[in-house]
C-alpha positions as CSV (number, residue, x, y, z in Angstrom):
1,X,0.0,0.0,0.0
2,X,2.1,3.2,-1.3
3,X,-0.8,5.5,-1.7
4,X,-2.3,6.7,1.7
5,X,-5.0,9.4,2.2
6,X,-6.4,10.8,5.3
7,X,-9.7,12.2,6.1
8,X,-10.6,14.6,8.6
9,X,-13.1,16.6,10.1
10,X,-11.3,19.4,11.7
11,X,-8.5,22.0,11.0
12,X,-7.1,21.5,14.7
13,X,-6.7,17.7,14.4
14,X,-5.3,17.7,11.6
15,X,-3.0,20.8,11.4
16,X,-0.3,18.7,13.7
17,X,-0.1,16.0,11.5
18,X,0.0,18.3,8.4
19,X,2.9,19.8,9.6
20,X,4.6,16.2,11.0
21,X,4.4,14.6,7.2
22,X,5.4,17.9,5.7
23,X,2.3,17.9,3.8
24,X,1.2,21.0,1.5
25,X,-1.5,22.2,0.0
26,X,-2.9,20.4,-3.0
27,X,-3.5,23.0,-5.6
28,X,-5.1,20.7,-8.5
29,X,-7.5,19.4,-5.7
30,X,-10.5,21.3,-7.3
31,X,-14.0,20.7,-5.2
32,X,-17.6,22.7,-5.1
33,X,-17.6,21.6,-1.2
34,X,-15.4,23.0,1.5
35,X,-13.2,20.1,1.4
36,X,-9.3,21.0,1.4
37,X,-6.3,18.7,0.6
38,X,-2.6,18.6,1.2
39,X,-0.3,16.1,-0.2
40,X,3.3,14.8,0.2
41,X,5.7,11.9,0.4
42,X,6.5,10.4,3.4
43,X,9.3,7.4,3.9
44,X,8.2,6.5,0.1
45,X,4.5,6.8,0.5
46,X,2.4,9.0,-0.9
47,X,0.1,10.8,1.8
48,X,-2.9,13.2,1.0
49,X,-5.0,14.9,3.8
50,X,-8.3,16.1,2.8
51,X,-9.7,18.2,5.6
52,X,-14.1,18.8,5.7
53,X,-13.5,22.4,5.4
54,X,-15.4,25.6,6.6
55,X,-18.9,26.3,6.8
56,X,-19.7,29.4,4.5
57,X,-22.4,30.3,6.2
58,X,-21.7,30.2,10.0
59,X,-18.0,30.2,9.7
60,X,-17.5,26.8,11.7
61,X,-15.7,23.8,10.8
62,X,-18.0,21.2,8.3
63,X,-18.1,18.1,11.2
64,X,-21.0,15.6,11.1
65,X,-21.6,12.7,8.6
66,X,-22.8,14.7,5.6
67,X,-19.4,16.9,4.9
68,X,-17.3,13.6,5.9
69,X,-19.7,11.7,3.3
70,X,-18.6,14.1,0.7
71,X,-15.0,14.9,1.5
72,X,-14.4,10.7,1.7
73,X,-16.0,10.7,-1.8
74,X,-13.8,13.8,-3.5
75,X,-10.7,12.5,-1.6
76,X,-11.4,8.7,-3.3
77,X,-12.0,10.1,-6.6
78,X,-9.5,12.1,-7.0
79,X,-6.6,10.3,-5.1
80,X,-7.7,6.9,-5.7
81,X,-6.0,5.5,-2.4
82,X,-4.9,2.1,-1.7
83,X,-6.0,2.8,1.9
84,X,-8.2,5.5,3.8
85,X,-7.3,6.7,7.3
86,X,-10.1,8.5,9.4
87,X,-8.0,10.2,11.6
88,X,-10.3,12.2,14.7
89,X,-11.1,12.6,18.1
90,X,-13.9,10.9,20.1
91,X,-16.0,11.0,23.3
92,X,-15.4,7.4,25.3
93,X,-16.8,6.3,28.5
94,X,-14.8,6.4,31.7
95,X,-16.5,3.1,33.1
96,X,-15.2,0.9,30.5
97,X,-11.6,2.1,31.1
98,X,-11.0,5.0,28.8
99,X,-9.0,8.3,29.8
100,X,-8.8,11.9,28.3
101,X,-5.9,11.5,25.3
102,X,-6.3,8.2,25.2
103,X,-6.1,6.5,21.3
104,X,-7.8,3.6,20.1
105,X,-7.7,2.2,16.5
106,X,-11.4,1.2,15.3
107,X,-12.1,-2.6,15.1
108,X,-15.6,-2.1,13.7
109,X,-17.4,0.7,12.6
110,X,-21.3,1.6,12.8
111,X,-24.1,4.5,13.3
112,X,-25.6,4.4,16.2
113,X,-28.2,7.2,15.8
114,X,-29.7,6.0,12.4
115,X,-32.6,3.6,14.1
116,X,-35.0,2.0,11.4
117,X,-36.8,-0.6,12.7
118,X,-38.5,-2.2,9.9
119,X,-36.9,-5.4,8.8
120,X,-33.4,-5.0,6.3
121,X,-33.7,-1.6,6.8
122,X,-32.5,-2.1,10.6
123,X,-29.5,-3.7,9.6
124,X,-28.6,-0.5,7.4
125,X,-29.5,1.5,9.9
126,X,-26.3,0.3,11.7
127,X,-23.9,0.1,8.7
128,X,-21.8,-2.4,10.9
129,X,-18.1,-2.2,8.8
130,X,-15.6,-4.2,10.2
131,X,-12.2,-3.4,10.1
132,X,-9.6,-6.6,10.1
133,X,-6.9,-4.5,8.9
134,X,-7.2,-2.2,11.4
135,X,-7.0,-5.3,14.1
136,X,-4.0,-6.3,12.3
137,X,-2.5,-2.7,12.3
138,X,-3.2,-2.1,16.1
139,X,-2.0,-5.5,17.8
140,X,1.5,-4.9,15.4
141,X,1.8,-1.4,17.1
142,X,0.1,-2.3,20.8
143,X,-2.6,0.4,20.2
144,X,-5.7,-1.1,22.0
145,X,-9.1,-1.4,19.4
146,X,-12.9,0.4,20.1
147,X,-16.0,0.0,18.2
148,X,-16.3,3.1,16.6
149,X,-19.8,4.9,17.1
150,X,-21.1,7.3,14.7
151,X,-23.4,10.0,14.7
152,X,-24.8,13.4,14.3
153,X,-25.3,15.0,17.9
154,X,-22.3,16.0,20.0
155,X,-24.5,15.5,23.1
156,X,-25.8,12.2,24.1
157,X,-29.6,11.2,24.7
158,X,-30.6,8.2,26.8
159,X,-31.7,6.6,24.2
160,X,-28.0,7.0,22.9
161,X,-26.1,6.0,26.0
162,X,-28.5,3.1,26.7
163,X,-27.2,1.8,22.2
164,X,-23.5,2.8,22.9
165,X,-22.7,1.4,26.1
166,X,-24.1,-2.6,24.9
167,X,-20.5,-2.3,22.6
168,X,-17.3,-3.4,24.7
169,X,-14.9,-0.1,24.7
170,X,-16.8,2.5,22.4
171,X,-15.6,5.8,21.0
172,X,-18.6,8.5,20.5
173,X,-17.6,10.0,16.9
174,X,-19.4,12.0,14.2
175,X,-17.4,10.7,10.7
176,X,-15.9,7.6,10.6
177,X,-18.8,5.5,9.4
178,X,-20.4,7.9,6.8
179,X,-16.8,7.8,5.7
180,X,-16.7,3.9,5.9
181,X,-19.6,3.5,3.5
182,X,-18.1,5.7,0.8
183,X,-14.9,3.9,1.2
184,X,-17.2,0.2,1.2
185,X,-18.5,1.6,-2.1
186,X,-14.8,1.7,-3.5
187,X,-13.8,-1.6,-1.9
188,X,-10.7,0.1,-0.4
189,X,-9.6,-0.6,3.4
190,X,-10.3,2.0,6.2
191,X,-8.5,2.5,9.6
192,X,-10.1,4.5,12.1
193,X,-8.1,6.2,14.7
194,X,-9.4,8.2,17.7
195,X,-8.0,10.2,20.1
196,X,-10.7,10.7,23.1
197,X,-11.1,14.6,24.3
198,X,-14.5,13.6,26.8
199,X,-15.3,11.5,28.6
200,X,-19.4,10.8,28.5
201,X,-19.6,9.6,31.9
202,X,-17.3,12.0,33.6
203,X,-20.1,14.6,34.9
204,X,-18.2,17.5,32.8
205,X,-20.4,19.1,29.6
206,X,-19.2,17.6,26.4
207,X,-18.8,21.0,24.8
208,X,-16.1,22.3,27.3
209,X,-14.5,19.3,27.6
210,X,-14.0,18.7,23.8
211,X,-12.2,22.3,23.9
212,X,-10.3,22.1,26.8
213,X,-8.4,18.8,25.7
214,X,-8.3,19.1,21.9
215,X,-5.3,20.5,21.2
216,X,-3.7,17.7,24.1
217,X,-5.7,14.9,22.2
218,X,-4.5,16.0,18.9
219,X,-1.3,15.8,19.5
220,X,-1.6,12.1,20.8
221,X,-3.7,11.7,17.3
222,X,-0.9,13.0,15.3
223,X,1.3,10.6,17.5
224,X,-0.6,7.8,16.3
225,X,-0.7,8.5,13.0
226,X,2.8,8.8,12.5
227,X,3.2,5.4,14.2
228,X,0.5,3.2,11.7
229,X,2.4,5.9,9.1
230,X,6.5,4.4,10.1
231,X,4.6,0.6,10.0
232,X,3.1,1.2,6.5
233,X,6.5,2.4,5.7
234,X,7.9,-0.1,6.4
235,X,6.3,-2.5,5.4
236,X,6.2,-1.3,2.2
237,X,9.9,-1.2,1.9
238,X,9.7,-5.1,3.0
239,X,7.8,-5.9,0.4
240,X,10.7,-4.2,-2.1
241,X,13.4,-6.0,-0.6
């Protein structure tokens, strides 16, 4: 796998790793959405970032399923990647062992706000995407795995918190499995990875706590990626020896 692209939501998450991998901005990337892409080589691959953009209207970054949806697809199409990385950060849950920085590496993927109870339609609903490359990825590098959880609202309703917390260790996301479908679609692998800035269960709002740890959890993100970045690496120069 040479040709890597990321996807991201957020100028702050991914302005560390931008600047890590060197990356700059990808001038023949040419969208009618807010999406934005930087490009680069890194230890012989070749990295693009496609980042959701800004809002027009209210001036805020484009987060949530539908931007992702759309960024995933321009990124594919015009990058045509042998792999897609949703780099982000999360919301996890303190009682099943999760901490403020902490990263996890997806090991499935699914909505958990998009309920449809009426036969098939259930099952899409859920969009359950596993990720066995991802598994792979994360016990080589000793990054522990979450079921990554999907959906529109940064706050969490009951009927929420009672869907989320029947997964093992969960991370509370708004991209990755909008982006998973796009990249299903295209039959080309995904990795999640998450870097948690709340905790759900830790009494704080989610709003302050998102912004008073992002810049901390981003920087463990960018961490991360550089890690599942030197293993690619590698292992692509493996496969040339």
């Amino acid at each position: 796998m040479k040709k890597i692209t990321l996807v991201m939501a957020m100028s702050q998450e991914a302005t560390p790793i931008i600047g890590q991998l060197a990356l700059r901005a990808c001038n023949d990337f040419v969208s009618r959405t807010p999406a934005r892409a930087f490009s680069g080589q890194y230890k012989g691959l070749e990295i693009s970032l496609v980042i959701n953009g800004t809002d027009l209207t209210h001036n805020v970054e484009c987060v949530g399923t539908q931007p992702a949806t759309l960024a995933a697809y321009e990124a594919l199409n015009h990058f045509q990647p042998d792999l897609l990385i949703n780099a982000g950060t999360c919301g996890a849950f303190a009682e099943k062992g999760s901490k403020i920085g902490d990263v996890y590496i997806g090991e499935r993927i699914r909505f958990f706000d998009r309920r449809i109870p009426m036969g098939d339609y259930e099952a899409y609903g859920h969009g359950n995407y596993p990720c066995p490359l991802a598994v792979d990825l994360a016990r080589q590098l000793d990054i522990p795995t979450a079921v990554v959880c999907t959906g529109n609202a940064l706050d969490m309703s009951p009927t929420d918190e009672a869907i989320l917390k029947q997964e093992p260790v969960v991370n509370k996301e708004m991209e990755a499995a909008a982006i998973a479908w796009v990249a299903s679609l295209w039959n080309v692998p995904l990795i999640a990875i998450k870097s948690v800035t709340d905790l759900m269960d830790g009494g704080q709002t989610t709003s302050e706590e998102f912004l008073q740890n992002l810049c901390f959890a981003s920087q463990n993100l960018n961490e991360a990626v550089v890690q599942v970045m030197d293993c690619l690496a590698e292992k692509l120069q493996l496969s040339f020896s």
